[in-house]
Each structure stands twice: as structure tokens, then as C-alpha cells.
KOLKOLTI-310450 format. One line per field, with one value per residue (C-alpha): x, y, z. Coordinates in steps of 0.05 Angstrom, whole numbers, plus 5000, padded with zeros to 4 digits. Layout:
N
c1 <- (X,...) .
c2 <- (Y,...) .
c3 <- (Z,...) .
//
This chain:
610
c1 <- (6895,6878,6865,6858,6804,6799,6740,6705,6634,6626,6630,6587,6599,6670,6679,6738,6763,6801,6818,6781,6803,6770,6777,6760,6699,6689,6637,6615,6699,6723,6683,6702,6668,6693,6684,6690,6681,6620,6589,6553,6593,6579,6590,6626,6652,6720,6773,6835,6880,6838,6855,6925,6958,6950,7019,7014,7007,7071,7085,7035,7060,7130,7172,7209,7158,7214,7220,7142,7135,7079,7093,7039,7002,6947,6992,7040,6967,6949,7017,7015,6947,6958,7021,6990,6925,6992,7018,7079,7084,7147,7153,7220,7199,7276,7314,7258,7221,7152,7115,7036,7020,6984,6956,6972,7035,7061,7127,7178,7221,7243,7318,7313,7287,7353,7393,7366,7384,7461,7505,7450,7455,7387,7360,7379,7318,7246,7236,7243,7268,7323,7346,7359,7382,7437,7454,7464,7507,7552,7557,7584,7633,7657,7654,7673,7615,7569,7494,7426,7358,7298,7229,7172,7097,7030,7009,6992,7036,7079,7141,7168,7153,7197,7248,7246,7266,7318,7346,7333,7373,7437,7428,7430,7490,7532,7524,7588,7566,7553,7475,7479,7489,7435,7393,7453,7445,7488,7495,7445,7396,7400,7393,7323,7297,7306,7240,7195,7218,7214,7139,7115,7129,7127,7070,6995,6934,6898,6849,6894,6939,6934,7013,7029,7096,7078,7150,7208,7270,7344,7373,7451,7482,7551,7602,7677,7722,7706,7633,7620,7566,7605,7548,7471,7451,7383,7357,7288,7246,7175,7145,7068,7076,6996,6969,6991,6939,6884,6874,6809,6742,6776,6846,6887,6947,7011,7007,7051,6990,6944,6995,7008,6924,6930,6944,6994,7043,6996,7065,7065,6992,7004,7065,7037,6968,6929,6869,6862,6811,6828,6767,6787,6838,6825,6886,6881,6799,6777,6783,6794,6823,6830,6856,6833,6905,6941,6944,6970,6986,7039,7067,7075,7123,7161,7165,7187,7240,7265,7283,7325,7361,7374,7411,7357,7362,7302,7307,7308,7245,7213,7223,7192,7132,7131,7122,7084,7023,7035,7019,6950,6943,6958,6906,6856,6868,6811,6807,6747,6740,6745,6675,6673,6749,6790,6833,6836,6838,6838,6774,6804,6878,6880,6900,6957,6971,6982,7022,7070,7077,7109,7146,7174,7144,7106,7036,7025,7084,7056,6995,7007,7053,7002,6960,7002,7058,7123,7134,7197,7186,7247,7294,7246,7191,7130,7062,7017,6938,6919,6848,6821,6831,6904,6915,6890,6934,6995,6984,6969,7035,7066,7053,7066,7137,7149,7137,7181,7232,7226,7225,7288,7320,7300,7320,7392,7395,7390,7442,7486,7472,7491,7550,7616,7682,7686,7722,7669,7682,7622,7549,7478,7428,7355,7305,7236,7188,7116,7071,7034,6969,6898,6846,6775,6810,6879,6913,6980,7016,6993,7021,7088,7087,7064,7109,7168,7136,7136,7211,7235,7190,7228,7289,7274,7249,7305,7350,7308,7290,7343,7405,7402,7395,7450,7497,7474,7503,7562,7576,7568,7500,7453,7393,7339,7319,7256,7212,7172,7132,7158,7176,7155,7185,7118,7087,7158,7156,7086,7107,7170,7187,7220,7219,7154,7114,7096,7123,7102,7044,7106,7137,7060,7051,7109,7096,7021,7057,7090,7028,6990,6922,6931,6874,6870,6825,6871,6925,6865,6857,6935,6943,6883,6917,6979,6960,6893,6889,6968,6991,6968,6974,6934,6856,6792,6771,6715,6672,6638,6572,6588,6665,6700,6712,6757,6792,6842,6876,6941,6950,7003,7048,7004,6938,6897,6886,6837,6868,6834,6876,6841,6897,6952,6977,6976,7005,7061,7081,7065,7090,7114,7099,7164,7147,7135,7199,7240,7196,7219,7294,7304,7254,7268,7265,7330,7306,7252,7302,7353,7305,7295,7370,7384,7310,7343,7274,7252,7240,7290,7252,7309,7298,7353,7412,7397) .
c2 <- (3364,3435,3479,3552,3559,3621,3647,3714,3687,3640,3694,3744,3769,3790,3813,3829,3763,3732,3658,3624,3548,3491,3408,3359,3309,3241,3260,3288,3279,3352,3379,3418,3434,3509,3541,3617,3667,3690,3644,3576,3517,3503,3452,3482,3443,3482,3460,3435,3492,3535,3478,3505,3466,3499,3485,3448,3480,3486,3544,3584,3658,3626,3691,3681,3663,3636,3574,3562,3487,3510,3580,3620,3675,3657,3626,3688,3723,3679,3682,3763,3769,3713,3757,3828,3795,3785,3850,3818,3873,3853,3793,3767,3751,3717,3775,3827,3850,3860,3909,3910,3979,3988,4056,4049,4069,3999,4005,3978,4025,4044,4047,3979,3946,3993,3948,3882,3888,3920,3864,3812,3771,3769,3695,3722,3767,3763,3804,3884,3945,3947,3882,3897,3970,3934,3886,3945,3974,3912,3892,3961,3955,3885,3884,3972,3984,4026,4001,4024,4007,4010,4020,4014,4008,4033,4101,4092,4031,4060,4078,4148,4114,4065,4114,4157,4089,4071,4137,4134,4063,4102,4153,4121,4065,4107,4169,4207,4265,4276,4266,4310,4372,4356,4421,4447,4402,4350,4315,4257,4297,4341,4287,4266,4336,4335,4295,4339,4403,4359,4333,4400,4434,4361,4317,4326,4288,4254,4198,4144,4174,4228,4239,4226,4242,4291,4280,4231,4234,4191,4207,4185,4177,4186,4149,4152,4093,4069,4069,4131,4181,4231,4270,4270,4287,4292,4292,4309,4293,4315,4352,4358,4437,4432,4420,4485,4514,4457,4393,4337,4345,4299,4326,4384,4420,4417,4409,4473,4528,4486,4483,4557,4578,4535,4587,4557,4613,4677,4723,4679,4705,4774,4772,4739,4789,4722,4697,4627,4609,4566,4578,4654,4632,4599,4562,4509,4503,4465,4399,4381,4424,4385,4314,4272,4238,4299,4351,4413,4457,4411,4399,4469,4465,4407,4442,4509,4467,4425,4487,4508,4448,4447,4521,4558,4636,4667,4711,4648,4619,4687,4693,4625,4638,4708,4678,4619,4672,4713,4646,4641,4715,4707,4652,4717,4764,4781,4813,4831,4845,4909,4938,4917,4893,4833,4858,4852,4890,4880,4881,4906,4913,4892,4819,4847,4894,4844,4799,4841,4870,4799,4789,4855,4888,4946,4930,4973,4938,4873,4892,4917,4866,4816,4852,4888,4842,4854,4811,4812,4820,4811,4862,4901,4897,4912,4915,4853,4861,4790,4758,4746,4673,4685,4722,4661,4616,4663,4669,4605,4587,4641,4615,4538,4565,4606,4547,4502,4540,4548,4478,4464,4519,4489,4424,4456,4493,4419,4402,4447,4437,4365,4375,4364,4379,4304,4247,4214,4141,4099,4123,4076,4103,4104,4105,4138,4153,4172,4110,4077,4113,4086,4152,4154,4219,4210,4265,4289,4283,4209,4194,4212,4176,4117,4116,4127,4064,4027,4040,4029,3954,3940,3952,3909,3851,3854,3844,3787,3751,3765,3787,3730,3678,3706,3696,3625,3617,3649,3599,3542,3522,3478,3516,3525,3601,3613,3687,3704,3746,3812,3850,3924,3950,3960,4005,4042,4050,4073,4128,4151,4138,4191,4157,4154,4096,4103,4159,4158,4193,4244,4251,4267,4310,4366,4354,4385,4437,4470,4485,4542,4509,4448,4437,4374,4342,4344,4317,4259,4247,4239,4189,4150,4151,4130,4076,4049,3979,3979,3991,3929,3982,4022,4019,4061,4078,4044,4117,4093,4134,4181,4184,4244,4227,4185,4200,4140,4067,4040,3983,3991,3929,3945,3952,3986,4072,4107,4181,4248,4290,4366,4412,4360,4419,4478,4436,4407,4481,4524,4595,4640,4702,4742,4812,4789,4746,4809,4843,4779,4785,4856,4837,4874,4803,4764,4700,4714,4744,4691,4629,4675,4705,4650,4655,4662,4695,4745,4808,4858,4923,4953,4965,4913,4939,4943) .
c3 <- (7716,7713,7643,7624,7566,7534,7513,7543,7525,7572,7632,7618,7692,7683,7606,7618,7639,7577,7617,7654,7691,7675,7679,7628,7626,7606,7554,7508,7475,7464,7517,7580,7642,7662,7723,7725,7783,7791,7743,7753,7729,7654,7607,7538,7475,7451,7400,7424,7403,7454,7515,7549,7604,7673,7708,7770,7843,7860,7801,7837,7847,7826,7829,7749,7701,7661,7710,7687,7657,7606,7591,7549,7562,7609,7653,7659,7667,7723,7762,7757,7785,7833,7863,7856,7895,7955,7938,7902,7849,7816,7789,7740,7675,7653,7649,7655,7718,7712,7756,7763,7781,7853,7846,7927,7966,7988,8039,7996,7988,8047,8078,8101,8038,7997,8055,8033,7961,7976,7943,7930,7877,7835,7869,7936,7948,7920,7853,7864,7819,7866,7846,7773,7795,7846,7784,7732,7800,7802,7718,7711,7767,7749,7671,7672,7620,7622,7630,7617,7653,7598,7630,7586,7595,7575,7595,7671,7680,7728,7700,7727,7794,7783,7750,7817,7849,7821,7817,7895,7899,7869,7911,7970,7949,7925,7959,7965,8028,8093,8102,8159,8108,8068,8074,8021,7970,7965,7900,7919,7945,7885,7844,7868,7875,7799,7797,7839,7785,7727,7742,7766,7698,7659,7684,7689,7696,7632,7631,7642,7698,7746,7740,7668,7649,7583,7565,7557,7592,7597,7659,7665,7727,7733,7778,7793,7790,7865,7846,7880,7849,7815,7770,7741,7670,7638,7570,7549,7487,7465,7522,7492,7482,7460,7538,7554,7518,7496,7550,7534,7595,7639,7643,7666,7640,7669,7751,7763,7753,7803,7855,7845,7841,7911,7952,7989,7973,7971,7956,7879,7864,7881,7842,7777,7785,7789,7821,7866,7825,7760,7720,7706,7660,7588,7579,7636,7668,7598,7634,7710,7748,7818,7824,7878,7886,7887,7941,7902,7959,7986,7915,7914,7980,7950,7886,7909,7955,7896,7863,7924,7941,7864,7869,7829,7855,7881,7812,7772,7809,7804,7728,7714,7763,7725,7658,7681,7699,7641,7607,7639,7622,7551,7553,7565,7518,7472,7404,7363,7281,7259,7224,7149,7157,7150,7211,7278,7335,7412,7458,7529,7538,7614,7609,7553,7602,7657,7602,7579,7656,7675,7612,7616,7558,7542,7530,7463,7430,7443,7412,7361,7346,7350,7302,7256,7257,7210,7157,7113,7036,6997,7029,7067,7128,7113,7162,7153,7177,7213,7232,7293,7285,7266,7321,7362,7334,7342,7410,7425,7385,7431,7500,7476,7450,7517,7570,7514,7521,7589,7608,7562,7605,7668,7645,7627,7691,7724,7692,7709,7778,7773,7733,7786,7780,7803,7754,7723,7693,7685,7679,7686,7641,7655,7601,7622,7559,7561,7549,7495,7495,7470,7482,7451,7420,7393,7360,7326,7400,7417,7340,7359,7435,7412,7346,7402,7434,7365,7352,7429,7425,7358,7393,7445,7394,7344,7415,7443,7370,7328,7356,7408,7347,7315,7371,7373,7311,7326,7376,7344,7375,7334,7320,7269,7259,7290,7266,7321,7279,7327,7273,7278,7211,7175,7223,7235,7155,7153,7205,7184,7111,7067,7006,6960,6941,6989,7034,7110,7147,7176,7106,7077,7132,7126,7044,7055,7099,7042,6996,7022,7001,7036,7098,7149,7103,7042,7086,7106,7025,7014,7076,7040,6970,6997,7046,7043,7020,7006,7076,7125,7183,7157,7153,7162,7233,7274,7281,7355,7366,7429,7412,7375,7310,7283,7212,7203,7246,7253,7279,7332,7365,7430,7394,7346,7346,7313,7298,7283,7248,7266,7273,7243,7192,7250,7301,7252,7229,7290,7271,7322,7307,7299,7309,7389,7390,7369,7430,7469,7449,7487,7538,7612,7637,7631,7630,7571,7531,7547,7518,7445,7451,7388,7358,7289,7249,7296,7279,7313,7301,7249,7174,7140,7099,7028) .
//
């Protein structure tokens, strides 16, 4: 009878390998002979809680790991990596499908394989995202609910792949026009040229995925009675604002300035006064700026065409290419300190010049508002001198809260697109949030993913553990409460408490906000006061020699993250200077103004009414 042992030691070959098969000998009692890839049979004496039953041959690549007769965790290992080896990528896991990601293009998704899942019931075709998308199809039909399709995973896992798929699947069952019109956008086609838009301006390459979704999303499609697609809505949460100005060695910001600096479309280079060549601008060459993966020229073409099928005018498209470069540009500008002064002043005025050309401005204004901005003081304005490094961080804070704004716009612009006069009555929701992430640096932004992450796994737990107990109960079915020790709370409360004793690393945070004295390390002191040695989720970092450093851990549901907390405080508040807001407001280019029009702080230029 077969066995899975686990215990890395004993193949030094393959670290990695947590499980390894093995049989039983005759002697010595409590020993087991293992055999491991790539390592010589050896003899090794275990305890028996480390001896799991292997399940006999004819589980092998079984296609619902539910079905298993001895189900634990090497043996749902085994199974996954005995179907990805057959590139069986899905695989049902009871009522979850599990997807290893290929980091290939299999065909699978084709027309023919949308075909084979039409109408299926779940045991009627092998495992496939189309199978639960066709199932959320049908329950909503026959039970008239509305459903929702949660994908979750690590960073890199795979999920806005999937996402696109099963936004595909809908597409293509439901679709309500003629295909033959499709170069003017029907609604289905409109619907998936959302994605091409969204990751242009949304995704971008970090060290874990070369098309990382820097933002969640919950995308609703709509359907009419029949089960016809009647209309699309998307909602977007935490777009990292930071990449747009900072990104790590081996990353790049956003993918929409490398398709642009491509050179497919010459005409959008001229236009934004840019070069081809990445490395002349600041704000996106301090990591990668190619991708092996990714062809940026031809992302450009789908990009630009997503936008058209979408209804975006060539003024709209213009304006966001417009401030997109003014961006880069702002990225550029340089200011020096004035002689025996606290104040600053600029060094060159031609990439301000260029800036405020595509953000319709005048270039003096800006300047000086950058500068000299206007504060108010009681009832009046007066003129405030600034540092060099403070105006750094204002125009840093600037460009982050200009492509914000702009990508809420887009995202709202989408929306109105897919917004029919059609009657709408059901809707399948599709949950697409950026993944847990485990970096050798880990900052304020991978804090807040993977504390989304925490809350959406409790979800899922309290669900699975302790809702589905409950309605045990309620039906009368013998059962003995079982605590699967799932519970996330701890680490949720560590997060996001309000109340003291103690309060959580969020509540601490906007606290040391208020006082002007407070610095990153302060914040670092209060965390330690609060939570070391009372908080079990919370404990000093593991400082690795060669890794940035590390300034506190939390142990996480999906592992343990050491955090540095540089910048915490700036990132947390991010003031936006308001002097060049008000500049913004009456900005010659409608779409500029339009994103500040309900900026409620800005500075409009006029003295106030006593």
C-alpha cells in the first residue's frame, strides 16, 4: 500500500518538494523506506502522525478531489500536479474549481469548448471555468436569484484570466446582436473590450506576474428575463496610485506608457512631446521597462481599439493620452534651493512647460503654484514658501491624484457605455481582487491587498465552517460542532480596529497622522506598544541579509509578511497641493477640469468674503 511522508529533509534535490511516496518495511517497526525523485532510495524512521494514506490508483487525476477516500493535503497536492503534468488545469475541489496556472496559452477556450459546456450539467464535462460559469447561468435562471462567482488566489494565480473567461462565456451565451455588426460595438463585444482598457491603465508587471491586476474590480452582468444580456457594470477598489510614480528593480508602472513609448502610434508621441525611449522619464524606467511576455506595440492597437468599440471620442482618448504624458513630464521637473533659503525654486522650466502645455495650463501659474502655493489662514490666503523636498512630494502627490482620477473616469465612462435602455432583471457578479502578495519588500499597499484577502478568506470560512453547521442544526441533523480553527478575526482585528486596547495598525496609523511631529518610526514605536507580545499576529521581523529592511510581521491566513513602513505617514495622508487643483479646476482641458470640478479644498484663485 502506498504512503506520502512528509518531510523536506530527506530530498535535498528538490527543497521544495514537501511529500514525498514511500512503502513500509518489515523492520526496523516505525520505519519507512521512501523513494523520492531524483534521490536514491533511503531508509527513514518517522512518527506515525507524519505516515498519510496514499489513496489507491484508481483516484489518480480523479477530476473532484471531494470523491478522494483519504483526503488531506498531500493527496489533493498529488492529484493537482498529477493533472497539471496532463494539462488538466481545472480540477473540482466539491463545490470549488481549482485552477493551476499554466503561464502558457492552452486552447480551451475556444468556440467549440463555449459549445461543450452550453446546458451541461456539472458531471457532464471534465472540470472548466465554464462549467461553474454555465451553472451560475442556469441557478439564476431556475431559482431567479441573482449569483456571484468569487475568484481568489495568490498574486500570479491566474485570476483576471479567468475573470476575462467567464465574462467571455456570458458573452457568447447570451449574446443578444447580430455578430455580423460587430465593428459597432455591440453590447457583448463591448463588454470584453472593457478588459483590454481596464489592464492597460490598471495592470503592470511586478515580481510575481507580468500582468498583475494593481486593482480590484466586481463586474455585474446584467440579464433580461429570457436570460438575454441586457447590461455590464464595473466597480473598482484600490488601484495602487503609488506605481505611478515609485515601482521596485524588477517591475514597471502601469503598461499604458510602454505601449505608448512603443512607437506603434508615432501621431501619440508627437502629441504628448515625448520620446520612444522610457529611460528619459523618472516616473516609470526605475524598474523594467520591457516584458518578455508582453508585446507592447500590439497592446497598444488593442488598447486604442478597445477604447473605440467602447464609444470613447477621439477627444476623450486624446485627453487621457494628453495627461498620461504630462504625467511622465511631471515626473521631470526639477527644482533647486534657493542660496541661504529654506525655499525653493525651479531649475529649467521646459518639462513644466511641456506639463502644463498638455494639461492646458500656463506654465508660470503652475510654478509658482508649486512653490509659492496658497494656503488659507483663518479667513484669508496667504503665500506659503515650500522645500525642495516638499515640492517633491506635492508633485508626486499631484500626478498619483491625476491618473486616480482618471482611471475612476475611465472606469465611469465604461459604464456608461454598458448601461442599456434594456430591462434588466437578474445580474451574475464576478469578484476579481488583486492577490495575496508575499515580496522581499512589502509596504503600506501590499498591507491593504492582502488585508482585502484576509477579510474575503474569512468570508469564505465563516460560509464553509460555520454557516454550513448552523444549517445542520436547523435541520435537524445530528452533529457535534466541529472549529476548524479558520477563524480570521484576530488578524482582521489587528488591521482594522477602532477601539483602543488595543486599536489596529489602520486606527494607529491615521492617529500618528494628526500630530505634526509624528515620523515613520514613531508610528513603528506605537505599533510595538500596542501589539508586541499581546497581539499573536503580530511579531518582530526576520531582517534577511540582502533584503530591504523589514520593520514588523503579521502573520497572515496565507503566510507570514514582514512590512517596512517608510513612507506609511506620507502615503496615508497624501496632500494635494491646492493652489494647482484650483489651476486644474479652470483648466483649458475639459477632461482635467472635469476629474477636480468637485475637488472641495482647492484653491480657486479669489480672496474669500470676510
Amino acid at each position: 500500500m502506498g504512503w506520502l511522508y512528509r518531510d523536506p529533509s530527506i530530498a535535498p534535490a528538490s527543497p521544495a518538494l514537501l511529500f514525498a511516496q514511500g512503502f513500509p518495511t518489515l523492520t526496523p517497526p516505525g520505519a519507512l523506506s521512501v523513494c523520492v525523485l531524483g534521490v536514491s532510495l533511503q531508509t527513514v524512521t518517522v512518527k506515525e502522525d507524519q505516515i498519510m494514506q496514499q489513496n489507491p490508483p484508481k483516484f489518480d487525476k480523479i477530476e473532484d478531489m471531494a470523491m478522494l477516500t483519504f483526503l488531506h493535503e498531500p493527496a489533493v497536492l498529488y492529484n493537482l500536479k498529477e493533472r497539471y503534468a496532463a494539462w488538466m488545469i481545472y480540477t473540482y475541489s466539491g463545490l470549488f474549481c481549482v485552477t493551476v496556472n499554466p503561464y502558457k496559452w492552452l486552447p480551451v477556450y475556444n468556440a467549440e469548448v463555449v459549445s461543450a459546456y452550453r446546458g451541461k450539467k456539472r458531471s457532464e464535462a471534465p472540470p472548466h471555468i465554464f462549467s461553474i460559469s454555465d451553472n451560475a447561468y442556469q441557478n439564476m435562471l431556475t431559482d431567479r436569484e441573482n449569483q456571484s462567482i468569487l475568484i481568489t488566489g495568490e498574486s500570479g494565480a491566474g485570476k483576471t484570466v479567468n475573470t476575462k473567461r467567464v465574462i467571455q462565456y456570458f458573452a457568447v451565451i447570451a449574446a443578444i446582436s447580430d455578430r455580423s455588426k460587430k465593428d459597432q460595438g455591440t453590447l457583448e463585444d463591448q463588454i470584453i473590450q472593457a478588459n483590454p482598457a481596464l489592464e492597460a491603465f490598471g495592470n503592470a508587471k511586478t515580481v510575481r506576474n507580468d500582468n498583475s491586476s494593481r486593482f480590484g474590480k466586481f463586474i455585474r452582468i446584467h440579464f433580461g428575463a429570457t436570460g438575454k444580456l441586457a447590461s455590464a457594470d464595473i466597480e473598482t477598489y484600490l488601484l495602487e496610485k503609488s506605481r505611478v510614480i515609485f515601482q521596485l528593480k524588477s517591475e514597471r508602472s502601469y503598461h499604458i506608457y510602454y505601449q505608448i513609448l512603443s512607437n506603434k502610434k508615432p501621431e501619440l508621441l508627437d502629441m504628448m512631446l515625448v520620446t520612444n525611449n522610457p529611460y528619459d522619464y523618472a516616473f516609470i524606467s526605475q524598474g523594467e521597462t520591457t516584458v518578455s511576455s508582453i508585446d507592447d506595440a500590439e497592446e497598444l492597437i488593442a488598447t486604442d481599439s478597445a477604447f473605440d468599440i467602447l464609444g470613447f471620442t477621439q477627444e476623450e482618448k486624446n485627453s487621457m493620452y494628453k495627461l498620461t504624458g504630462a504625467i511622465m513630464h511631471f515626473g521631470n521637473m526639477k527644482f533647486k534651493q534657493k542660496q541661504r533659503e529654506e525655499q525653493a525654486e525651479p531649475d529649467g522650466t521646459e518639462e513644466a512647460d511641456k506639463s502644463a502645455y498638455l494639461m492646458g495650463l500656463n506654465s508660470s501659474d503652475l510654478l509658482k503654484g508649486l512653490v509659492h502655493p496658497r494656503v488659507k489662514v483663518g479667513n484669508e490666503y496667504v503665500t506659503k514658501g515650500q522645500t525642495v523636498q516638499q515640492v517633491s512630494y506635492a508633485v508626486g502627490a499631484l500626478a498619483k491624484s491625476v491618473y486616480e482620477r482618471m482611471f475612476g473616469w475611465m472606469v465611469t465612462r465604461i459604464n456608461n457605455t454598458l448601461e442599456t435602455k434594456q430591462p434588466r432583471q437578474y445580474f451574475i457578479g464576478v469578484l476579481d481582487i488583486a492577490g495575496f502578495e508575499i515580496f522581499d519588500f512589502n509596504s503600506f499597499e501590499q498591507l491593504c491587498i492582502n488585508f482585502t484577502n484576509e477579510k474575503l478568506q474569512q468570508f469564505f470560512n465563516h460560509h464553509m465552517f460555520v454557516l454550513e453547521q448552523e444549517e445542520y442544526k436547523k435541520e435537524g441533523i445530528e452533529w457535534v460542532f466541529i472549529d476548524f480553527g479558520m477563524d480570521l478575526q484576530a488578524c482582521i482585528d489587528l488591521i482594522e480596529k477602532v477601539l483602543p486596547n488595543p486599536m489596529g495598525i489602520m486606527s494607529i496609523l491615521e492617529e500618528e497622522c494628526m500630530f505634526p511631529k509624528a515620523t515613520d518610526m514613531t508610528f513603528k514605536a506605537k505599533l510595538f506598544d500596542n501589539h508586541l507580545g499581546k497581539s499573536a499576529n503580530f511579531s518582530k521581523p526576520r531582517n534577511i541579509k540582502g533584503r530591504p529592511e523589514a520593520h514588523f510581521s503579521l502573520i497572515h491566513y496565507a503566510g507570514t509578511v514582514d512590512y517596512n513602513i517608510l513612507g506609511w505617514l506620507q502615503k496615508n495622508k497624501d496632500p494635494l497641493n491646492e493652489t494647482v487643483v484650483g489651476l486644474y479646476q479652470k483648466s483649458s482641458l475639459k477632461l482635467l477640469a472635469l476629474l477636480f470640478a468637485n475637488y472641495a479644498g482647492a484653491d480657486t484663485g479669489k480672496t474669500p468674503l470676510p
